[in-house]
N, C-alpha and C positions, 0 to 999 in steps of 0.2 A: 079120601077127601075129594070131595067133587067141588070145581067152582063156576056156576054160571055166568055169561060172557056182564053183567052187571059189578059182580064181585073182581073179577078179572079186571075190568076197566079199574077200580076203586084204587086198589090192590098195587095196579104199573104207574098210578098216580103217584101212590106213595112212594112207593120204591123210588119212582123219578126224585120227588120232593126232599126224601131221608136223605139221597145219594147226593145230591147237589149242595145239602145242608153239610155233609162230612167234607166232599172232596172241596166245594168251593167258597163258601158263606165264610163271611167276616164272624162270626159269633161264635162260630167252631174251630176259631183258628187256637186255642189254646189244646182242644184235645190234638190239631196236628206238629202243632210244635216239636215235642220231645219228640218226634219223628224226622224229623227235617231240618236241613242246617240250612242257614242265611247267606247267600251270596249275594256283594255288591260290585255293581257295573258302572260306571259311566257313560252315557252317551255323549253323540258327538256335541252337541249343546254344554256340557259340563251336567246334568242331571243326575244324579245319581240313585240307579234302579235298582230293589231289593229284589230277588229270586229265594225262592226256598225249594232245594231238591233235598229228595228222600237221602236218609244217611246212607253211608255206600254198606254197614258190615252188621250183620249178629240182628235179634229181634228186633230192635228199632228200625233198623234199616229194611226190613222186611216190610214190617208194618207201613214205614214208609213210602216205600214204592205202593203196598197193597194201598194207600188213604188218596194217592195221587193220582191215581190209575181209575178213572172213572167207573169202566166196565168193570172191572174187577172189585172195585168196592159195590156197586151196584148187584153183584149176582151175591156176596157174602149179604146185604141188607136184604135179599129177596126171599134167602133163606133163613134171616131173621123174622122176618114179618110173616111168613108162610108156618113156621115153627110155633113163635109165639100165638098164633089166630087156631094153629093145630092144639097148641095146648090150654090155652089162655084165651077164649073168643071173647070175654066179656073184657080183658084189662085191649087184646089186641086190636076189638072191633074198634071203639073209639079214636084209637091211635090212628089209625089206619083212617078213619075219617077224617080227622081233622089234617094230615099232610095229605091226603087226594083232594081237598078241597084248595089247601094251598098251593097244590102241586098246579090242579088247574088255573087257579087266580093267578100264576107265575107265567102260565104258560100264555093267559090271556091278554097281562101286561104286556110281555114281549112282543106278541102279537100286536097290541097298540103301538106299541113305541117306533119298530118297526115302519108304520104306516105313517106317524107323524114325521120322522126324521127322512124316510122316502119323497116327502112334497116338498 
């Protein structure tokens, strides 16, 4: 399988986009759940701050640490996406478009926001 550096750019969009959709996004917090248990803290205010670490034992806890762990969910989605476009170009090609386009419109937010909150 060959990828020229257009595909490649498409490709590390998504990958960015998928990874940040499992390891950080509100919308995916129910697939990390049954991975990770809930610890509550107080600050010095009286606030109290929820934490979720991966479970410490056995495959949750695996999975766990694997969902939290940006770079390490990132190389498992890369081989997902690279798999599925090997086997599957027409269900993968789409996919693959439409998180590189949101990957970049994420990237270009930030980029603004950034620059508003900098003045």
């Amino acid at each position: 399988m060959s990828i020229n550096w257009f595909t490649f750019l498409l490709v590390s969009l998504a990958v960015f986009r998928l990874t940040r959709l499992l390891v950080y996004d509100q919308i995916t917090e129910f697939i990390r759940r049954p991975f990770m248990q809930e610890y509550e803290e107080r600050d010095e205010n009286g606030k109290t701050e929820i934490y979720l670490i991966p479970r410490e034992n056995g495959l949750r806890g695996w999975i766990g640490q694997l969902i939290s762990c940006y770079w390490c969910t990132g190389i498992w989605v890369t081989l997902f996406l690279l798999l599925i476009r090997w086997l599957y170009p027409e269900v993968a090609d789409p996919l693959i478009y439409i998180l590189s386009v949101a990957g970049a419109a994420s990237i270009i937010e930030t980029v603004i926001q950034s620059k508003i909150y900098e003045e």
